[in-house]
C-alpha positions in Angstrom: 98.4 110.6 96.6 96.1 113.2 95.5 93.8 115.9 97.1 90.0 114.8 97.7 88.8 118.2 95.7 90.5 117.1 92.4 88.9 114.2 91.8 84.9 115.3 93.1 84.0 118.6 95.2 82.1 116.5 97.5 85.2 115.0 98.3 87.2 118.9 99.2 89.3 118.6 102.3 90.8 114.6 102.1 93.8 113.4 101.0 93.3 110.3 99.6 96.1 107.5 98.9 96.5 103.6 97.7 96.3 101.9 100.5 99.3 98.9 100.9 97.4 95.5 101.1 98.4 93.8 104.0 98.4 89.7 103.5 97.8 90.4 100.1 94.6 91.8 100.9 93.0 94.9 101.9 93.3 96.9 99.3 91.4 100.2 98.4 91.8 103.9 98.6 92.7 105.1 102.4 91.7 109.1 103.6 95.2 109.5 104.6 94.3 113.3 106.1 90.8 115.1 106.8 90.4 118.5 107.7 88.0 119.2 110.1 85.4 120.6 109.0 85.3 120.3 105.5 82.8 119.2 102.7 84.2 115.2 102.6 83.8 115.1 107.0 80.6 116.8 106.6 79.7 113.4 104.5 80.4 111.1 107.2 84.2 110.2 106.3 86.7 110.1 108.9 90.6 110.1 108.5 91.7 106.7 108.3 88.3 105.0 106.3 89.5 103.1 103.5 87.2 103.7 100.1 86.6 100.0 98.4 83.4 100.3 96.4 82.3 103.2 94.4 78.2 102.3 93.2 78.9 98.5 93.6 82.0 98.4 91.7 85.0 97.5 93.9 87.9 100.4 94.1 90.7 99.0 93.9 93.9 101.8 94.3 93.7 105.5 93.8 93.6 105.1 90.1 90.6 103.4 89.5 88.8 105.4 91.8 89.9 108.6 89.5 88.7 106.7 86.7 85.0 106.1 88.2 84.4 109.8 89.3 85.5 110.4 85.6 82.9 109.6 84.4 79.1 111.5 84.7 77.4 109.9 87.9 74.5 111.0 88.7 74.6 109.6 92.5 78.0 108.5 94.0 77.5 105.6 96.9 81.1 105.1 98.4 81.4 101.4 100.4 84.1 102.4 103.4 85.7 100.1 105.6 86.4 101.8 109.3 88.3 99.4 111.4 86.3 95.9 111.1 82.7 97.8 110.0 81.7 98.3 106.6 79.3 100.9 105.4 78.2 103.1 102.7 78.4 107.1 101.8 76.1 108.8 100.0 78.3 111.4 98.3 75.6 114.9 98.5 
């Protein structure tokens, strides 16, 4: 698990954690808790969306999503999954 803030400022107020694949799929990074009101609700995310794609690469687990925002991007584009939809986040 690790705290939203850590790993990008835009992402301040989520905890974020590997989410277990169920059926051997599924995978990805779930917001396990949101505050209200902080900088990663004011983006859209909601507690229980599951990050899976981070600018068109597919996320994985918690790790390779540390690895991504890592690196210097100019423009972060999370893909979430919320329930059955699918949709993307335009990290500002």
């Amino acid at each position: 698990q690790a705290e939203g803030a850590s790993l990008d400022p835009r992402l301040a107020g989520a905890s974020l954690a590997d989410r277990a694949p169920r059926n051997g799929i599924g995978t990805g990074v779930q917001l396990a808790r949101l505050k209200a009101g902080s900088r990663a609700a004011a983006q859209g995310l909601e507690q229980g969306d599951v990050i899976v794609g981070l600018n068109r690469r597919q996320v994985d687990d918690l790790e390779t999503l540390q690895a991504f925002l890592a690196q210097p991007l100019r423009q972060v584009v999370l893909t979430v999954q919320r329930g059955e939809q699918g949709f993307f986040v335009v990290l500002r």
